[in-house]
Structure formats: structure tokens, C-alpha cells
C-alpha positions as CSV (number, residue, x, y, z in Angstrom):
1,X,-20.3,-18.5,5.4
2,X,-19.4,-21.5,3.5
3,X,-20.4,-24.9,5.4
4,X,-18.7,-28.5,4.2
5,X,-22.6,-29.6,4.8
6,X,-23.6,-27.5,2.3
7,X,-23.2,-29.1,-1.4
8,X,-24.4,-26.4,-3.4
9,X,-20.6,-25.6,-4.8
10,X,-20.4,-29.6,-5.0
11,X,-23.1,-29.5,-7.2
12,X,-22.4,-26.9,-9.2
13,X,-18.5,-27.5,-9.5
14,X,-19.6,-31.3,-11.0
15,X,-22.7,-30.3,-12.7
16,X,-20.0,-27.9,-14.9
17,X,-17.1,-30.7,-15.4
18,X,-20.5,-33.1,-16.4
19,X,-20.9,-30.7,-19.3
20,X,-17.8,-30.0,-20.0
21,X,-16.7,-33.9,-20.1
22,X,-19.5,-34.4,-22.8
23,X,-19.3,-31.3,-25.2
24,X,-15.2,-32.1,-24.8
25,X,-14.5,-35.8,-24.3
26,X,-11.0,-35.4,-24.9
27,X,-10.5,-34.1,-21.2
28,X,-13.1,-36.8,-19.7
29,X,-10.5,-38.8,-18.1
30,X,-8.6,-35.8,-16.5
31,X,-12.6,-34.8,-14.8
32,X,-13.1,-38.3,-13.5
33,X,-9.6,-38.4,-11.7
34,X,-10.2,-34.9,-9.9
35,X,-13.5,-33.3,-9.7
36,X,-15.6,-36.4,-10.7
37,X,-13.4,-39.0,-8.6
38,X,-15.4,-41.5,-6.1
39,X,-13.9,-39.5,-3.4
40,X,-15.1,-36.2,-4.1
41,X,-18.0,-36.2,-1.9
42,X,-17.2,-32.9,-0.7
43,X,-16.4,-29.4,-2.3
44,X,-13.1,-29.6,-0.2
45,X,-12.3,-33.2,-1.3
46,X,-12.7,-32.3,-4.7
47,X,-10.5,-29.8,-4.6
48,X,-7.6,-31.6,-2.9
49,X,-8.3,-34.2,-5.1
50,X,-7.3,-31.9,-8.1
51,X,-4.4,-29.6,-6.5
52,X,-2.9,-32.9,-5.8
53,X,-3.7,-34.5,-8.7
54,X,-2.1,-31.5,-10.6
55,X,0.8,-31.4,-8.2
56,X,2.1,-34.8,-8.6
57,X,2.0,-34.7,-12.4
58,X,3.5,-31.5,-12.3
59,X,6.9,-32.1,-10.7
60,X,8.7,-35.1,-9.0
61,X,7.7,-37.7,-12.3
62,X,11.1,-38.5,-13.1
63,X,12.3,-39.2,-9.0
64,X,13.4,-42.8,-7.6
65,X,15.7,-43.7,-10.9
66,X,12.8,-45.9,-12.0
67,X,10.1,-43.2,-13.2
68,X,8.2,-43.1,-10.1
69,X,7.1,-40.2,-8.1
70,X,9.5,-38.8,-5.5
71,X,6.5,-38.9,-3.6
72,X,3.7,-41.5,-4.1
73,X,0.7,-39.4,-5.3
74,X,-1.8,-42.0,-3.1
75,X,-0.1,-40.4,0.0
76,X,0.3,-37.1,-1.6
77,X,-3.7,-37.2,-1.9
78,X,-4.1,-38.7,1.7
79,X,-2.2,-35.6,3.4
80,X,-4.2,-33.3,1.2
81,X,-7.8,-35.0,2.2
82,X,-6.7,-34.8,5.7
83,X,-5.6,-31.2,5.9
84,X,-8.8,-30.0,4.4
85,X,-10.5,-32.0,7.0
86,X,-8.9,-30.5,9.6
87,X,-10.4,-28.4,12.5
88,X,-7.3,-26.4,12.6
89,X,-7.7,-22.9,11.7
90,X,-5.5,-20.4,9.4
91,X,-6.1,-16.7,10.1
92,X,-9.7,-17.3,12.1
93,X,-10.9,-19.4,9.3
94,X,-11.6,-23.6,9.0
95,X,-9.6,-24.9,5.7
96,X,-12.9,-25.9,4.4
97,X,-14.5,-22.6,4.1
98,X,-11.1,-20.8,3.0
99,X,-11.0,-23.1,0.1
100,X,-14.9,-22.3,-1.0
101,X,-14.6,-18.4,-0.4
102,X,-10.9,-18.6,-2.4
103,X,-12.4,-20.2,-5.6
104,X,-15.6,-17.6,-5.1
105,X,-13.3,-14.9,-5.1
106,X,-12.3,-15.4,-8.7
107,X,-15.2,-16.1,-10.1
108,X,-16.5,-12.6,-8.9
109,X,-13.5,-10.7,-9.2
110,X,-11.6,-12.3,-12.8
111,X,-13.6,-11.7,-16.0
112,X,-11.9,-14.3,-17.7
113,X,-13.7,-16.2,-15.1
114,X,-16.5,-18.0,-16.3
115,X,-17.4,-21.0,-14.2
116,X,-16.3,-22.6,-10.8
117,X,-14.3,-25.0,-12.6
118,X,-11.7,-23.0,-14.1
119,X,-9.6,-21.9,-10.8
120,X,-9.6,-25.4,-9.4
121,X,-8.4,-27.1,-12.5
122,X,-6.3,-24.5,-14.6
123,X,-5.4,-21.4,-12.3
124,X,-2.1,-21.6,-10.9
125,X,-2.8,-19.2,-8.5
126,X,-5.6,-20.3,-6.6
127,X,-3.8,-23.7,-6.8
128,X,-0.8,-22.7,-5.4
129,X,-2.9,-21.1,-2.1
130,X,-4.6,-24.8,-1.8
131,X,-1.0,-25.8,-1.7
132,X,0.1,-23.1,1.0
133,X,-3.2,-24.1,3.2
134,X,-2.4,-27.9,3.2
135,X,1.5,-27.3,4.2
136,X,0.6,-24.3,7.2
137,X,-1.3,-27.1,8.4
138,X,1.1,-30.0,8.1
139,X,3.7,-26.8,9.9
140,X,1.7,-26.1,12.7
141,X,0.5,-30.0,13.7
142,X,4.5,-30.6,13.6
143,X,5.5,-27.7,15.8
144,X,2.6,-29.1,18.1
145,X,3.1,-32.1,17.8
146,X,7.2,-33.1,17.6
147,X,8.2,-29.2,18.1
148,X,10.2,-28.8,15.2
149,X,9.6,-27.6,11.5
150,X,7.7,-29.7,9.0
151,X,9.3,-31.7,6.1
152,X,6.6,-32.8,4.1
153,X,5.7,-28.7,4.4
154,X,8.8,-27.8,3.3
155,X,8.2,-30.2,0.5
156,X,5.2,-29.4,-0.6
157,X,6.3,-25.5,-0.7
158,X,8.8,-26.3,-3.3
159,X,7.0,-28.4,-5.3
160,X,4.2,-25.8,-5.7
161,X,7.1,-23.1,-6.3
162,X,8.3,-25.4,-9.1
163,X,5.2,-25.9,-10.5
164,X,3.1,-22.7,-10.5
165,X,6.1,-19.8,-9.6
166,X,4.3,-19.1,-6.1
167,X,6.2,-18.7,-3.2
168,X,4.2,-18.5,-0.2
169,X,6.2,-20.2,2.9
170,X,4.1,-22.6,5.3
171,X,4.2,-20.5,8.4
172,X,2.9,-17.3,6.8
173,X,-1.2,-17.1,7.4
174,X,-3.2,-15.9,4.9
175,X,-7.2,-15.0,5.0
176,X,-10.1,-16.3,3.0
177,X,-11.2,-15.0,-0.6
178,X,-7.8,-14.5,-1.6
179,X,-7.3,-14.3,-5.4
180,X,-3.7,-14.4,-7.0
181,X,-4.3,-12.8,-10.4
182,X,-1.8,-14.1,-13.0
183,X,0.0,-15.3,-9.7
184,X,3.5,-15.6,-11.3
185,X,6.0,-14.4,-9.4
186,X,4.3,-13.8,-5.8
187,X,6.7,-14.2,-2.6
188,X,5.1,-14.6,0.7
189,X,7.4,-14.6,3.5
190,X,7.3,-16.4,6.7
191,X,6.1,-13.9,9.4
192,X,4.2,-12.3,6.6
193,X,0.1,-11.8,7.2
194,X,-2.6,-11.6,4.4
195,X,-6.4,-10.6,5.6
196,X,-9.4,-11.4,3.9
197,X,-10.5,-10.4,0.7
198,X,-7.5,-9.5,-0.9
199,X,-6.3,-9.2,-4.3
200,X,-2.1,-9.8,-5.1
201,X,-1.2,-9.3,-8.9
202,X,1.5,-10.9,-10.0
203,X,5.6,-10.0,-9.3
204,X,4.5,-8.6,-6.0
205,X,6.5,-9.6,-3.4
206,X,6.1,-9.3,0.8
207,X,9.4,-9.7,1.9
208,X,11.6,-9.3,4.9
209,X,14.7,-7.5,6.2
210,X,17.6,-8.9,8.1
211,X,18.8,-12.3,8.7
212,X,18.0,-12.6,12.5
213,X,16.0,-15.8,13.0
214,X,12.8,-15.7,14.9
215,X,12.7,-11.8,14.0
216,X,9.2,-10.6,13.1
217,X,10.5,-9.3,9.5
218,X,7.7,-9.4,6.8
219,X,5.2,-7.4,6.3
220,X,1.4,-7.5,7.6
221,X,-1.5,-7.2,5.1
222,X,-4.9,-5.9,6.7
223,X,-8.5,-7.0,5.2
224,X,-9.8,-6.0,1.4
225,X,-6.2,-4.8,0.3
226,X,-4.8,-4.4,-3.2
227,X,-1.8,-5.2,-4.6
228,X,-0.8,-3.7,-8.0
229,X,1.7,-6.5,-9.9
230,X,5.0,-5.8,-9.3
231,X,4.6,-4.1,-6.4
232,X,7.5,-5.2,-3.5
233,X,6.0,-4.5,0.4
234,X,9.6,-4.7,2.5
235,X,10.0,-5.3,6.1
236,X,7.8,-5.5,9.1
237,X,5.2,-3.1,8.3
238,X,1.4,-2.7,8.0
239,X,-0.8,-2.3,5.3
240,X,-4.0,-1.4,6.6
241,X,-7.8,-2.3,6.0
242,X,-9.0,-1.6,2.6
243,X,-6.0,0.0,0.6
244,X,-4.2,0.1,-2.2
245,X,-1.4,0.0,-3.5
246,X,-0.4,1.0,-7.3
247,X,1.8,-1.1,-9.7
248,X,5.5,-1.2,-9.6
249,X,5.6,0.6,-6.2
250,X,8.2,-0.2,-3.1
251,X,6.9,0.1,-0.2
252,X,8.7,0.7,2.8
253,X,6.7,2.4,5.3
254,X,3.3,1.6,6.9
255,X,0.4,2.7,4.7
256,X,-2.3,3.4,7.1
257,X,-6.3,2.1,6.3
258,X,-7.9,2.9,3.2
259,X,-5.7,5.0,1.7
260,X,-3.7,4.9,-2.1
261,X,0.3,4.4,-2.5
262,X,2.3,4.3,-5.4
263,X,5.8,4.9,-6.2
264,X,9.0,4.0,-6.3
265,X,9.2,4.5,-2.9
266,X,5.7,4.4,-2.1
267,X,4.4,7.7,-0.8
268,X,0.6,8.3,-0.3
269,X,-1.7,10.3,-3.0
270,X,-5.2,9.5,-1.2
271,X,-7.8,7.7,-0.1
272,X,-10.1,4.4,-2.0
273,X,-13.1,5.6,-3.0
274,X,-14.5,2.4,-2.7
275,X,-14.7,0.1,0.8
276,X,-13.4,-2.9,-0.7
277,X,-10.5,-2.6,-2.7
278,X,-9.8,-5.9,-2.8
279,X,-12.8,-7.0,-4.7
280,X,-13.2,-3.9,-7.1
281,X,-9.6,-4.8,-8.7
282,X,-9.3,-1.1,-9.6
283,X,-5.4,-1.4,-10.5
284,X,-5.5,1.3,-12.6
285,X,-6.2,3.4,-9.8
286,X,-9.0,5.3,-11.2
287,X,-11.1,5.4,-7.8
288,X,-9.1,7.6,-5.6
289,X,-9.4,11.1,-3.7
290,X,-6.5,12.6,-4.0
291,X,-5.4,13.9,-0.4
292,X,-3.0,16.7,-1.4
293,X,-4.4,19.6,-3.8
294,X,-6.7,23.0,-4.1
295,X,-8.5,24.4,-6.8
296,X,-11.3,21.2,-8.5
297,X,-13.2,21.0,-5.6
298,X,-17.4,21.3,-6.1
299,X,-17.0,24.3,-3.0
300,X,-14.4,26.3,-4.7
301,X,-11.6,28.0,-3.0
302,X,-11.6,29.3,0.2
303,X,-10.9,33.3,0.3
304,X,-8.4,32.5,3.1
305,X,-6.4,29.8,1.2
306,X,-6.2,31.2,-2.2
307,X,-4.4,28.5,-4.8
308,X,-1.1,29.9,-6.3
309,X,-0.1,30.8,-9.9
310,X,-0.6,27.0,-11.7
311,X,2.7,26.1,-13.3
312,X,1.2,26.7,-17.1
313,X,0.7,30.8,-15.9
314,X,4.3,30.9,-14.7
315,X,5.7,29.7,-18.0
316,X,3.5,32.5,-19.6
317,X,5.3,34.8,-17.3
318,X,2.0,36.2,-16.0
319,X,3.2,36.8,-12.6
320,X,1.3,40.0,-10.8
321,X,5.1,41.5,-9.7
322,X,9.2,41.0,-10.9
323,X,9.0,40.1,-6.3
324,X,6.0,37.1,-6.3
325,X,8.4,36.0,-9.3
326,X,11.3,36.1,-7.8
327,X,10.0,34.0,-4.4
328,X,8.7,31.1,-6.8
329,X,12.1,31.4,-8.7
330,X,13.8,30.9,-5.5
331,X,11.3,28.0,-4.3
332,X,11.9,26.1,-7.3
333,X,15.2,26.1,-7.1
334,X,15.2,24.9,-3.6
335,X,13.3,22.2,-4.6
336,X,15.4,21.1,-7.2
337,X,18.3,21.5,-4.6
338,X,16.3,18.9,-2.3
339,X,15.6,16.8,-5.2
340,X,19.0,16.5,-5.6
341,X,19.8,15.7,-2.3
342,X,17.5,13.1,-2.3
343,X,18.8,11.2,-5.2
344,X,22.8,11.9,-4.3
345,X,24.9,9.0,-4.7
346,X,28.0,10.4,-5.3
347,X,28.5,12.2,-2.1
348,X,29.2,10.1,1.3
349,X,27.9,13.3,3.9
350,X,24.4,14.2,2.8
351,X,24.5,17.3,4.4
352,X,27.3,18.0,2.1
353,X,26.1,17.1,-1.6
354,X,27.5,17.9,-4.5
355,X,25.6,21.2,-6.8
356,X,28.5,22.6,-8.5
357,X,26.5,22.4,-11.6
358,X,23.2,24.1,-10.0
359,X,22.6,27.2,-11.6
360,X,20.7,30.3,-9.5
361,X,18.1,32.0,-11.6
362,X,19.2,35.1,-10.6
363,X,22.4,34.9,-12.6
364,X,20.2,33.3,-15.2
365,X,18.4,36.5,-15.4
366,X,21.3,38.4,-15.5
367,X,23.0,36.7,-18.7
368,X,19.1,37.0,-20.2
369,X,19.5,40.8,-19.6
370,X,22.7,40.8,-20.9
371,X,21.8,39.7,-24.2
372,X,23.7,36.4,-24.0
373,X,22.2,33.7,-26.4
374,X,24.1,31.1,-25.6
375,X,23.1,31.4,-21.5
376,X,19.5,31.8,-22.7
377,X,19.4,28.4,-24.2
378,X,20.6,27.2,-20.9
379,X,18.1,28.7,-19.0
380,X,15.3,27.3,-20.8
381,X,16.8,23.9,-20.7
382,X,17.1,24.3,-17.2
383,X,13.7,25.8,-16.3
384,X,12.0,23.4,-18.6
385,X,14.6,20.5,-16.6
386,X,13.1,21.6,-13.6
387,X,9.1,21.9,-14.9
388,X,9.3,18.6,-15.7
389,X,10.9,17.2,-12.5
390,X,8.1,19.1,-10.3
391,X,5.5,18.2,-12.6
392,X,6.5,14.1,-12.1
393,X,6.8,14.4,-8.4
394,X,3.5,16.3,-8.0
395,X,0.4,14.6,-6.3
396,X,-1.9,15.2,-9.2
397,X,0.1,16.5,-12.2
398,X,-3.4,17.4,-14.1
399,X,-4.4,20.2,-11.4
400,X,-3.1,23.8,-11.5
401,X,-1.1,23.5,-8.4
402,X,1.7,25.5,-8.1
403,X,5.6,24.4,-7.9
404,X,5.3,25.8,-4.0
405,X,2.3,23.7,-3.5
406,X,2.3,20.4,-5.0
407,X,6.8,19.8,-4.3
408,X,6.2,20.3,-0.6
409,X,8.8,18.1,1.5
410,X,8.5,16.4,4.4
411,X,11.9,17.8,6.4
412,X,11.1,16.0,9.5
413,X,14.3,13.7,9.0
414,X,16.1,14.8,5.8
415,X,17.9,11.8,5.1
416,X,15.2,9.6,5.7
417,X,13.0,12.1,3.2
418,X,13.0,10.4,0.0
419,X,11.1,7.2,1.7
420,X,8.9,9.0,3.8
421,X,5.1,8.2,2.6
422,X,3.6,11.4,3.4
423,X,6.9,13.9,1.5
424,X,3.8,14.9,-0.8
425,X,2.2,16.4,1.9
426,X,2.4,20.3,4.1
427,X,4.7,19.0,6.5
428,X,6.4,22.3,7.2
429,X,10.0,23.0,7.9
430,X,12.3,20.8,10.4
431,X,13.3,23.4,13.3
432,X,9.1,23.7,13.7
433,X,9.1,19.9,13.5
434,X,11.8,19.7,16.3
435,X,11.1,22.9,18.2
436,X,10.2,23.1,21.7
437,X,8.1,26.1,21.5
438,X,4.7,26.3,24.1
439,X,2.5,25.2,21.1
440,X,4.8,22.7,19.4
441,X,0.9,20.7,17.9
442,X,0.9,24.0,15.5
443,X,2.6,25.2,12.5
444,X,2.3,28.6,10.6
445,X,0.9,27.5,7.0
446,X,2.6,30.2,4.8
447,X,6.6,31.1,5.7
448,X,6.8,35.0,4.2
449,X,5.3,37.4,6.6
450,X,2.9,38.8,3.3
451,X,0.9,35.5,2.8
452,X,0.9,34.6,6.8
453,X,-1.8,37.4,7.1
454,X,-4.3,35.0,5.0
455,X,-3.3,32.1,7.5
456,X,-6.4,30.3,8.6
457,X,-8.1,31.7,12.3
458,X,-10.5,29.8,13.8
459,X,-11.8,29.8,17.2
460,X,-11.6,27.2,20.3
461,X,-14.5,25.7,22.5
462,X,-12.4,27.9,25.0
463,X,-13.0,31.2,22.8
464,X,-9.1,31.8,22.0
465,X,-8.7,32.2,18.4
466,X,-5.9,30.0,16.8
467,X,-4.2,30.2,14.0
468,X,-2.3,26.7,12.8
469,X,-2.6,24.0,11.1
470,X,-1.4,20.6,12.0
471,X,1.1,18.7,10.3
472,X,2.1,15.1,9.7
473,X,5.5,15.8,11.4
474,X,3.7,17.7,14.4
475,X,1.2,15.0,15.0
476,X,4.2,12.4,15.0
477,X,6.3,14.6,17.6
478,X,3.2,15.4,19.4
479,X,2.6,11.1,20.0
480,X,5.5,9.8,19.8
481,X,6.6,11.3,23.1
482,X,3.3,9.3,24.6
483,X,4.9,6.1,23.1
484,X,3.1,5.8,19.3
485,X,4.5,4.2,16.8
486,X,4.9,5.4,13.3
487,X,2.2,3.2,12.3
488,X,0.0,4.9,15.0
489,X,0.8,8.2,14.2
490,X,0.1,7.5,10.5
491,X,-3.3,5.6,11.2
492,X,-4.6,8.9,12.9
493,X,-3.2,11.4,10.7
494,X,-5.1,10.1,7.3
495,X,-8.4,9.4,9.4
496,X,-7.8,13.1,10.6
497,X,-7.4,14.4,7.2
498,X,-10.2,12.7,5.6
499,X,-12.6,13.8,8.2
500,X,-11.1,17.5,7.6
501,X,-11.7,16.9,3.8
502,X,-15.3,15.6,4.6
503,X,-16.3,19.2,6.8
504,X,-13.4,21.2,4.3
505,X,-13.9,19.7,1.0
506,X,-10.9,21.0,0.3
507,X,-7.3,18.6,-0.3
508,X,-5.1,20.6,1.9
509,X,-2.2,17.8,2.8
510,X,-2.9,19.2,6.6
511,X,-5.5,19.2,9.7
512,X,-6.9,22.4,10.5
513,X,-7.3,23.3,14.2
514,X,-11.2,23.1,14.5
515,X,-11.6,19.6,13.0
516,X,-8.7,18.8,15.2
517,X,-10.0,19.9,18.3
518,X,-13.3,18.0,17.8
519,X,-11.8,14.7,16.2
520,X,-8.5,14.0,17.8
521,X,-9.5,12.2,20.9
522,X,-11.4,9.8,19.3
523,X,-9.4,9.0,16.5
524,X,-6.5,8.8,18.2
525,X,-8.0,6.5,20.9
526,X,-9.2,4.0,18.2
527,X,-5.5,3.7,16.3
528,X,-3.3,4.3,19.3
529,X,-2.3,2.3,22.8
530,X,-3.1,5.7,24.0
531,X,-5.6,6.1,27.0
532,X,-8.6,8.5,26.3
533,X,-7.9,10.1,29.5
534,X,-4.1,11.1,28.9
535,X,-5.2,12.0,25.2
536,X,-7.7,14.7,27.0
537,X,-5.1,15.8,29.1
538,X,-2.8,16.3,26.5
539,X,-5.5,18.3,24.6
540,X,-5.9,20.5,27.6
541,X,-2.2,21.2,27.9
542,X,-2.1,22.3,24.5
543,X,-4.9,24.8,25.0
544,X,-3.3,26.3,28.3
């Protein structure tokens, strides 16, 4: 809401380098050339005043072979009081009030933050941004104006590169209240979007794939979003309104609105407790409901989805029967098997890998029986092996969730299923995902005929009682035949589930019927091209 009429930030900003230039004279000079120059009559001209100032002692001193500038810091001042004068618009937003709302953010957000003062004169981030805004103007009145690139943009994108490790190419657009924390490090590439309110660490990269020019090819950050440092976003994807996304992860799907990624790739745990993750900073992550999981909720269990054996009762061996043992034996193992699949890079046909060294607990068992001590050491190398590898890939590795629960993989597209976001999730098995059956929205929840007698029931507005649950993969058959993308599909499928954890209060990793009979229309009208009349008609033809 920032207006360059308004000199309340003008005041303050000079009141603070008034005080500062008497209690520390030695950096009196340095105030009256930025902050406290003649010119600054503005909270905008003082700040181009400084980023330039900064700029041109920063790089270019040594240019001409005779100690002057490469570019004259008079002019390099001019085209920075002229941008931020500008009536053209980055992202819906005049310079002017990008610039006040940017230095705002870090005073709210940083604790090392103290004063209005600090970002404009000593944060490299929040300079580098004023750097970024001056040059996508300078890009866009060129390709107006003489319909080719910008120069002096180009120019001023490398300097700021060389002088405060930011990367952030002219063309990209970038929101207001944007803090760079740290900063070093951050590529912005040049179809790439930032909204408003968002937080980037530092390392993180937005970055594109493939060489065609012209190509849309970077990502598309929505509003409130954060960034964990380190993180790399790849490709032309979407990160949507008010999420986040943990430290070191790579992301290379679309992570749909408020929800929490992390990993390496990124797959998604849950949703942001909070509505603007951009401003609450929460990097550690602490403010997430996890969306996969059973057992901690205030409700308790539900008789008709009772929580397996926890993985701590397994390694007591306090399984009811030698059969219930034997089917989480055999689970684990073809877990493992997956895992491996996942991660082969020694075999070129994936549907072929290599598990000559896998060993089958049954013949594990058998060498235990047999009174072998040398197998039995291997066995509980290789159990413990496989614990361990369960235990890291599991949503929530504190819960008592069993192997079968918390390792369930997404088998939609195999060899696609180590970067699919939602592999954490029920997604059932890939003949149901690709079937054409007369109810191909459904899928059983257990796969052994014993537990599918516990399968959730619940009754239709039409009185038929349905038993199902609905899956990520089933949703994303069920609208990708009406044209959705991927980004859609996963859009509708986390609002789905959260509303379904909201009447549930139970993490299942899936939609059951009767909050999917009342919610899908509308959801999926809000985050799909989809009409709301052929999404009622689809409805309908489900329930024939």
C-alpha cells in the first residue's frame, strides 16, 4: 500500500542514518552520498541512490586503462532514478512500492534486522533485487521500444552477479516483499515467476530445462512461498500459493498450494500450518500436517482402518501368527526390491534390474532353523539394512506406522516413480491405475482378501453403498482423459485430501468416497479448465 507521496519510510530511513552518522562519524561520508544525498527526496531515490552507489564501487573501478569506471557512476545513478520513477509495472506492482514493501519484508521477517537502514546499505540481497527491478525495466522499454534485448540490462545483471553472487536475469518478474536471506548463491532464470511475499534462502536455484530459445523453461513461483537454501526448483513447473519447500530438496514436479516438499527429489509430506509461509520463515519445517499417517490423531483410530504392527513390535517379533508375519516379511522385501529399482544404475532395461544379491526371508528362515550362525548374522544385517531404509523413506519416521503403511509406492509409471511427489502416498497398484474396469475412480484399500473385509463402506446420495477409496493415480486417470494437467490433477488432489482430513481427522494418503462425492465438483472446478457441467456429468457416470 506503499505510496511515493507518502514519506514516512523517508523519514524514518534518514532519521536512522542521522543517528547513526553521529554516534559513528567514521561512516558519515558514505550516509551523505546515499541515503542523506540532495537527491534523495524520495524513499525510492534514496534507495537508487545507494544500490548504485554500492554498485559502481563495487565492480567496474579498474575499467578504461585509466582508473575510471567502465561505466560512469553519474549515468549509472541517472538510469537508476529513472527506473524507479517509472510507471512501468513488474508482476502488477509500480517499482516504487516493490522497493518499500521489499525492504519491509526484512525488517519483519530477519532478526538480525534491526532498522530500515541495514537492507539498503549492507544486505546483498535485497540489493541485488533493486538491481533486478531497475534492469527488467531497462528490458522491457528496449523490447518496446527498439524490439530487441537490453544491453545496459544485460550489464547491470552481471555487475550485480559480480558483486553480490545473485543471479536473477532481467526478463524474469518477481513480486513485492521479496526477501533474499543470506542471498548467496540464488539463480533466477528467464521465464522464471516469483509472487509476492516470498522468502528464497540462499543456494536455491529456479532453473530451466532444454536449450530451445523462446521455450517457457523455468519454473513459476505462486504468492507467500518458501524456499529452504539449497533447494534447486527445475523446469517449467508450479509452486503454488503459500508452500514450502524444505532445505536441500530438488524439485521436479509441481507442488500444488499450501502444501510441504522435501527431498532429494522432492515428494510431498503435508500441508503449512500457517497461511503465509513466506513471512513465518519456518525453514526448519516445524509447522506442518503431515498428510500420510494413522495412529496420533486427537479422534483415535477408526475400528474400520485399524493401524498395523509399528516397526518397533515387529523387531520384538510380537506378531499375532507365523501367516501376518510372513505377509509383512514378504512386503518388506518387495519394498526393498522397488527401492532398488529405483536407485539402479547399473542396469540399462529397468524392468530387468539387477538383485542377484537380494536375499528372500524365507530362505533366511530356513538357515535360522537350521542352526547356521553364520546365515543368522546375515539376516540381521539384512533386516536391520532394510529397517533402516524404510524407516528414512517413511513420511513421519517418529509414528508407529507400519513397513506396509508408511513405503507405499506410487506404481502409476514405474520408471518415472522415484520423482513422483506423491510415491509417499496410497496410490495403489498400476493394472488398477491403468484398468478399464466400470468404476476405474475406485480402488480396493487393502490387497489380501482377509483385511478387504474391514475396507471402508459408506453410502451415496443415491443410497448404493460403495466401498473405495480414491487415489492420486485414479484421480489423474480419471482428469486427464478431460484434458488436466499434472498440475491440475495435483491442485485437486491435496485440496481433496485436506478437506477429507478436516471431516476424517485421520492422515490416510487417500480420498474417501463420501468426502469425494460432496467436494469434487467444486474443487475440481476451481483448479481445473474443467466445466462444472461436464464435471457433474462425469460424477453421474461414475454413479451409474
Amino acid at each position: 500500500n506503499y505510496n511515493s507521496s507518502d514519506d514516512s519510510l523517508l523519514l524514518r530511513l534518514q532519521k536512522e542514518a542521522q543517528e547513526i552518522s553521529t554516534s559513528e562519524p567514521a561512516l558519515s561520508c558514505m550516509l551523505h552520498r546515499t541515503v542523506l544525498h540532495p537527491d534523495a527526496t524520495t524513499f525510492e531515490k534514496a534507495v537508487a541512490i545507494a544500490v548504485s552507489h554500492r554498485l559502481s564501487l563495487s565492480v567496474g573501478s579498474t575499467g578504461g586503462g585509466c582508473g575510471s569506471p567502465d561505466l560512469c557512476p553519474n549515468v549509472l545513478q541517472d538510469i537508476f532514478l529513472s527506473a524507479v520513477q517509472s510507471k512501468h509495472k513488474e508482476a502488477g506492482h509500480a517499482i516504487a512500492t516493490a522497493l518499500a514493501q521489499d525492504a519491509l519484508a526484512y525488517v519483519r521477517r530477519d532478526p538480525a534486522c534491526d532498522t530500515l537502514l541495514e537492507p539498503i546499505l549492507f544486505f546483498k540481497g535485497y540489493a541485488a533485487v533493486v538491481c533486478h527491478r531497475v534492469a527488467h525495466i531497462q528490458w522491457h522499454l528496449s523490447k518496446t521500444e527498439n524490439k530487441r534485448k537490453s544491453f545496459v540490462s544485460l550489464w547491470i545483471q552481471s555487475q550485480a552477479s559480480s558483486a553480490f553472487g545473485v543471479d536473477i536475469h532481467p526478463a524474469a518478474a518477481i513480486g513485492c516483499g521479496l526477501m533474499l536471506d543470506h542471498a548467496t548463491g540464488i539463480v533466477v532464470g528467464e521465464t522464471a515467476s516469483i509472487g509476492d511475499g516470498c522468502t528464497l534462502l540462499h543456494g536455491v536455484t529456479l532453473g530451466g530445462t532444454g536449450k530451445d530459445k523462446g521455450r517457457d523453461r523455468h519454473p513459476k513461483v505462486g504468492h507467500h512461498v518458501l524456499i529452504g537454501a539449497g533447494t534447486q526448483v527445475l523446469g517449467n513447473i508450479s509452486v503454488g500459493d503459500g508452500a514450502k519447500i524444505g532445505a536441500g530438496s530438488v524439485v521436479l514436479r509441481p507442488v500444488p498450494h499450501g502444501t510441504t516438499a522435501v527431498g532429494v527429489p522432492a515428494r510431498i509430506v503435508g500441508w503449512a500450518k500457517e497461511k503465509y509461509p513466506g513471512s513465518s520463515v519456518d525453514v526448519r519445517l516445524l509447522d506442518v500436517v503431515s498428510a500420510v499417517g494413522a495412529g496420533d490423531e486427537e479422534d483415535g483410530n477408526d475400528d474400520n482402518d485399524q493401524p498395523a504392527p509399528s516397526l518397533q513390535q515387529e523387531d520384538n517379533g510380537e506378531d499375532d501368527s507365523k501367516e501376518e508375519e510372513e505377509h509383512d516379511d514378504e512386503a518388506e522385501l518387495q519394498s526393498e526390491q522397488e527401492i532398488e529399482l529405483a536407485y539402479s544404475t547399473t542396469s540399462l532395461d529397468r524392468n530387468k534390474p539387477k538383485m542377484q544379491h537380494s536375499v528372500s526371508f524365507k530362505e533366511e528362515k530356513e538357515a535360522n532353523n537350521n542352526g547356521e550362525d553364520t546365515k543368522q548374522q546375515q539376516t540381521t544385517s539384512t533386516l536391520e539394512r532394510r529397517i533402516k531404509i524404510g524407516r528414512s523413506l517413511s513420511a513421519d519416521a517418529t509414528s508407529s506406522i507400519s513397513m506396509r503403511k508408511s513405503l507405499f509406492r506410487c506404481t502409476n509409471a514405474p520408471e518415472e516413480d522415484i520423482f513422483c511427489p506423491y510415491r509417499d502416498f496410497f496410490c495403489g497398484s498400476s493394472s488398477s491405475a491403468s484398468s478399464n474396469n466400470s468404476k476405474p475412480l475406485l480402488s480396493p484399500l487393502y490387497s489380501s482378501p482377509k483385511e478387504a473385509t474391514t475396507s471402508p463402506k459408506y453410502q451415496s446420495n443415491k443410497g448404493k453403498n460403495v466401498t473405495g477409496i480414491i487415489t492420486f493415480p485414479k484421480l489423474q486417470h480419471y482428469l486427464q482423459k478431460e484434458g488436466a494437467t499434472n498440475c491440475q490433477v495435483g491442485e485437486t488432489f491435496m485440496e481433496l485430501l485436506k478437506r477429507d482430513y478436516n471431516v476424517h481427522k485421520k492422515r490416510q494418503g487417500y480420498v474417501t468416497f463420501s468426502v469425494f462425492e460432496t467436494e469434487f465438483v467444486k474443487v475440481a472446478e476451481k483448479y481445473t479448465d474443467i466445466g462444472r457441467e461436464r464435471l457433474e456429468m462425469m460424477m453421474k457416470e461414475e454413479m451409474v
